[in-house]
Structures are given as structure tokens and as C-alpha cells.
C-alpha positions in Angstrom: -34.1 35.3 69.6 -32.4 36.4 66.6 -33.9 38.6 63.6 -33.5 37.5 60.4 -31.3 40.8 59.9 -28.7 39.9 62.8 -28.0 36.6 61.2 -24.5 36.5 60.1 -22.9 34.4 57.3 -21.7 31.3 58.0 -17.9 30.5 58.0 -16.8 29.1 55.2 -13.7 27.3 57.0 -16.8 25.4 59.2 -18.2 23.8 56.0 -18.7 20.2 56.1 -16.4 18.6 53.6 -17.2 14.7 53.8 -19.4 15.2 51.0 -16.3 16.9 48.7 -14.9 15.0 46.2 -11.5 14.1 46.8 -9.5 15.5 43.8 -7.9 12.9 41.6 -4.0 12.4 42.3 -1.2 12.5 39.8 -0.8 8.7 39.7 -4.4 8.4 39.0 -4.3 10.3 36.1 -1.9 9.2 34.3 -3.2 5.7 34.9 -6.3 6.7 33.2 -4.3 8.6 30.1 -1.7 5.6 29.8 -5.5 3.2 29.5 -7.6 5.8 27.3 -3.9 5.2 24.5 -3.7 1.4 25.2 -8.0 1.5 24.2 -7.4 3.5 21.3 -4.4 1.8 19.8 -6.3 -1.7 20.5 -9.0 0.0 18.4 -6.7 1.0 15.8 -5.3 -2.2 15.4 -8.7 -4.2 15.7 -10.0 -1.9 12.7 -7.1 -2.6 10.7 -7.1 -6.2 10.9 -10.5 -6.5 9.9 -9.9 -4.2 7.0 -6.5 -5.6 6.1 -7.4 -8.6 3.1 -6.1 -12.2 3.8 -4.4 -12.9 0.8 -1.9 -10.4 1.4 0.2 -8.8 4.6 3.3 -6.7 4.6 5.9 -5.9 7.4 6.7 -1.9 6.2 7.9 -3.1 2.3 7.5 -6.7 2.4 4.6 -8.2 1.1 3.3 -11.4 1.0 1.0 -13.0 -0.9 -0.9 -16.5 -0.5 -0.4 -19.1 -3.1 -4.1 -19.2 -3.8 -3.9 -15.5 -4.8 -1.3 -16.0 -7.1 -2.3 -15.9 -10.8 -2.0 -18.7 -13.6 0.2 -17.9 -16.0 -0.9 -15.1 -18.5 -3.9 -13.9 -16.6 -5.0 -10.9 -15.8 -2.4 -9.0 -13.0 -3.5 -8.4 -9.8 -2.9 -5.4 -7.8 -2.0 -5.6 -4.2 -3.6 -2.2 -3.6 -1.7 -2.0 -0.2 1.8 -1.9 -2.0 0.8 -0.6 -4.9 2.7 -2.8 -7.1 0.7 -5.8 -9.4 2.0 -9.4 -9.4 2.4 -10.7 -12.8 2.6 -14.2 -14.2 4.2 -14.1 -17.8 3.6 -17.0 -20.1 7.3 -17.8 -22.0 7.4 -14.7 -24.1 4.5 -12.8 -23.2 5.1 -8.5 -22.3 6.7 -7.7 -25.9 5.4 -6.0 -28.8 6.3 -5.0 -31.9 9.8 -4.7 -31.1 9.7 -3.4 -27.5 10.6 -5.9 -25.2 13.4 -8.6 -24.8 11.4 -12.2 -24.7 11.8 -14.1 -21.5 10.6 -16.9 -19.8 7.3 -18.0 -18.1 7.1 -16.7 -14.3 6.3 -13.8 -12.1 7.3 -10.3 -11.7 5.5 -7.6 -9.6 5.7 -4.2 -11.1 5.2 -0.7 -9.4 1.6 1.2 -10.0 3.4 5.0 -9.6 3.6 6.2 -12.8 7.3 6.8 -13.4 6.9 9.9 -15.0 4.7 11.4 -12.2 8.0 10.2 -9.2 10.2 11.8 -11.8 8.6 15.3 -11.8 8.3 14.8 -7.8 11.9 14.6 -7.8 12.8 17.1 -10.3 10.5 19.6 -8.0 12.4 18.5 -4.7 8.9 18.8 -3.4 8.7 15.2 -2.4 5.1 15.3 -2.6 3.9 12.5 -5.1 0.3 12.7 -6.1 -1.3 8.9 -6.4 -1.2 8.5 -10.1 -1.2 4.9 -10.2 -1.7 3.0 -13.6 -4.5 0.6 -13.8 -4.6 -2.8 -16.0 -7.2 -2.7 -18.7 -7.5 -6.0 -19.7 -9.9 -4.7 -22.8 -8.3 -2.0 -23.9 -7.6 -2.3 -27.5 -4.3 -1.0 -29.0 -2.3 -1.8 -32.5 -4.0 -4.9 -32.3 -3.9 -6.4 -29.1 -6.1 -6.3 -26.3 -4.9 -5.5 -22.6 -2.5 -3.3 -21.7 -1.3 -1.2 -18.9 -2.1 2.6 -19.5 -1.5 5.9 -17.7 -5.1 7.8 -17.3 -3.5 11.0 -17.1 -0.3 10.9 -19.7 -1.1 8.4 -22.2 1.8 6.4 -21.1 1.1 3.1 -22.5 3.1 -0.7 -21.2 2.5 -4.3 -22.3 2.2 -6.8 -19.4 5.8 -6.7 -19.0 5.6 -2.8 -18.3 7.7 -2.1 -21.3 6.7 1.2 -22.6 5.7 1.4 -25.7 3.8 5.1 -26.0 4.3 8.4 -24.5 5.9 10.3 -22.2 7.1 8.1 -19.2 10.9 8.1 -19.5 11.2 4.4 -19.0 8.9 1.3 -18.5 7.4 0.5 -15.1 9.3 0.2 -12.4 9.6 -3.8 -10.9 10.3 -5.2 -7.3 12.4 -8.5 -6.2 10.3 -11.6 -5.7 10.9 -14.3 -4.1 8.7 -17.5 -4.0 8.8 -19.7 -1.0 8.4 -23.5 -0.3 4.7 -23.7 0.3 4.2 -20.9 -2.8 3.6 -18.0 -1.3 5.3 -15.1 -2.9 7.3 -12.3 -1.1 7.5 -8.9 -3.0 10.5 -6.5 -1.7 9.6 -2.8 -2.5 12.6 -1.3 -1.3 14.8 -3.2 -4.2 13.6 -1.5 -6.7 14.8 -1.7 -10.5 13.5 1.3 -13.3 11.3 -0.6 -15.9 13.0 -1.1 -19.6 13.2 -3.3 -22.3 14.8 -6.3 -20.2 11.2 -6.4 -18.0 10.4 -9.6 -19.8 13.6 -11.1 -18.4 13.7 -10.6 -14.6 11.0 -13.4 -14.2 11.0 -15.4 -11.2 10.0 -19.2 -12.0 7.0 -20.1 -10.3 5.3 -23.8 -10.2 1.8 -23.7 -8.2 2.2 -25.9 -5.1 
């Protein structure tokens, strides 16, 4: 009989090992990394179409916008928040005042948010970082006369519906985007054909008859 103190350790390499996990292999693993980034993407996508509104959808600077969301003409803009432009719809002669502006014709024109004068200083700093100075519409804003206009928060920076300046220091009007109007009346707005905002805003109207 053996004492407790002769007993000697047991060998390691005599363990029983059936009850080991067997370690994952390479193939395995990547399987499970390539589904965890197929899961997470499907997420991603999933959270986006549910945020995404359905008057509007973009493919990287086109933009489209239903013909139900399209406004009569001369109501208030809209702003596709997404693009950060507003889609306008002129009445003949409406975005001038008291001498700024060249008169145009009814139809729609989508004009950038960014104030211009905060890209220029972004591009004067070669910093390329643009802080989101965007200029609201404020349809009761009340100024030499006439209610709504759109105005800069920050600079004073003041535009009729047209974005034609008329007050402070922006160095030109807002800037607009091409627009196109298809069959069934949906709108397409191009941001990268952009054209600086001036006097002739009035004038690049696209015609626009509700379907």
C-alpha cells in the first residue's frame, strides 16, 4: 500500500484529452470575421434606410426628389437636409429686390445651404475643414419691407429667394445646382455642377409643370 507521501504526480502527457476543446482553425475564423462584417454592414444599411426620408434619395451628389415634395410656385423652399441645398419654385419675377436681382421666369432652382463666405475662408486657410454654417429660410423674417428671406445666423449675410445677396459680407449670392425635371416630375438636383450665386439667380430657372 502506498502513503499518501510516496504518491507521485501524475504525467501530464497521460492526461485524457477527449474532453479538450479542439482549437478553432484558420478557415473557421475567418468564416466567422467575414459573417460578424456582412452582420454589421446589413445593420448599417437597415438603419439607414429606415432613417433615410422617402421623398428624397441621392447616389453620392445626385438627388432626387418626388413630385409630391416639390413646392407650388412661390412657397416656402424646402431643404433637402441630406444635400444641403433647398429646392426653390420661383413665381415669374419673384428673388429680386430693390435693384438686386435680374427678373426671371417662373420655375425651380435648388440653391446651396453653405454659406459662401464660410467655403471661402476654408479655402483661403487651405485647411479644408468647413464648419456647417448652413443658412436657414426664415419665412417671417422682416426686412426693408418684405417678409421672408434667406439669412446667415452667424454673418448677417442676407438673400432673397433667388439667393441674391443683398446685405453683408458674403462675397456673392448663394451658390445653385443643375436641375433637371423628369417625365413623371420628379426633380434631379446635381451638386457637383455647381455655379457661384449672383445677380443672374433669378434666371437659371428650370420650368416646372406639376404632373
Amino acid at each position: 500500500m502506498t502513503s499518501l507521501g510516496d504518491a507521485h504526480p501524475r504525467d501530464p502527457s497521460t492526461r485524457d484529452t477527449s474532453l479538450l476543446a479542439p482549437a478553432p482553425s484558420r478557415r473557421g475564423l475567418l468564416a466567422f470575421v467575414a459573417l460578424f462584417l456582412l452582420g454589421a454592414v446589413a445593420l448599417i444599411v437597415a438603419l439607414l434606410l429606415f432613417a433615410w426620408p422617402s421623398g428624397a434619395s441621392f447616389t453620392p451628389d445626385l438627388f432626387t426628389i418626388d413630385a409630391v415634395d416639390v413646392p407650388q410656385p412661390g412657397e416656402d423652399p424646402i431643404l433637402i437636409d441630406e444635400g444641403r441645398f433647398f429646392l426653390v419654385h420661383l413665381a415669374a419675377g419673384e428673388g429680386t429686390h430693390g435693384g438686386f436681382g435680374d427678373a426671371g421666369f417662373s420655375g425651380l432652382i435648388a440653391l446651396s445651404a453653405l454659406d459662401p463666405r464660410s467655403v471661402a475662408i476654408a479655402r483661403q486657410s487651405n485647411s479644408g475643414v468647413l464648419v456647417r454654417d448652413d443658412i436657414p429660410w426664415r419665412p417671417d423674417m422682416r426686412f426693408e419691407g418684405r417678409t421672408g428671406w434667406f439669412r446667415d445666423p452667424r454673418g448677417g449675410s442676407t438673400y432673397t429667394k433667388a439667393g441674391v445677396r443683398v446685405f453683408g459680407p458674403s462675397p456673392h449670392g448663394m451658390t445653385t445646382f443643375a436641375v433637371a425635371v423628369r417625365n413623371d416630375g420628379s426633380v434631379i438636383v446635381d451638386r457637383s455642377k455647381p455655379t457661384p450665386g449672383s445677380d443672374t439667380n433669378p434666371r437659371r430657372t428650370v420650368p416646372y409643370s406639376a404632373p
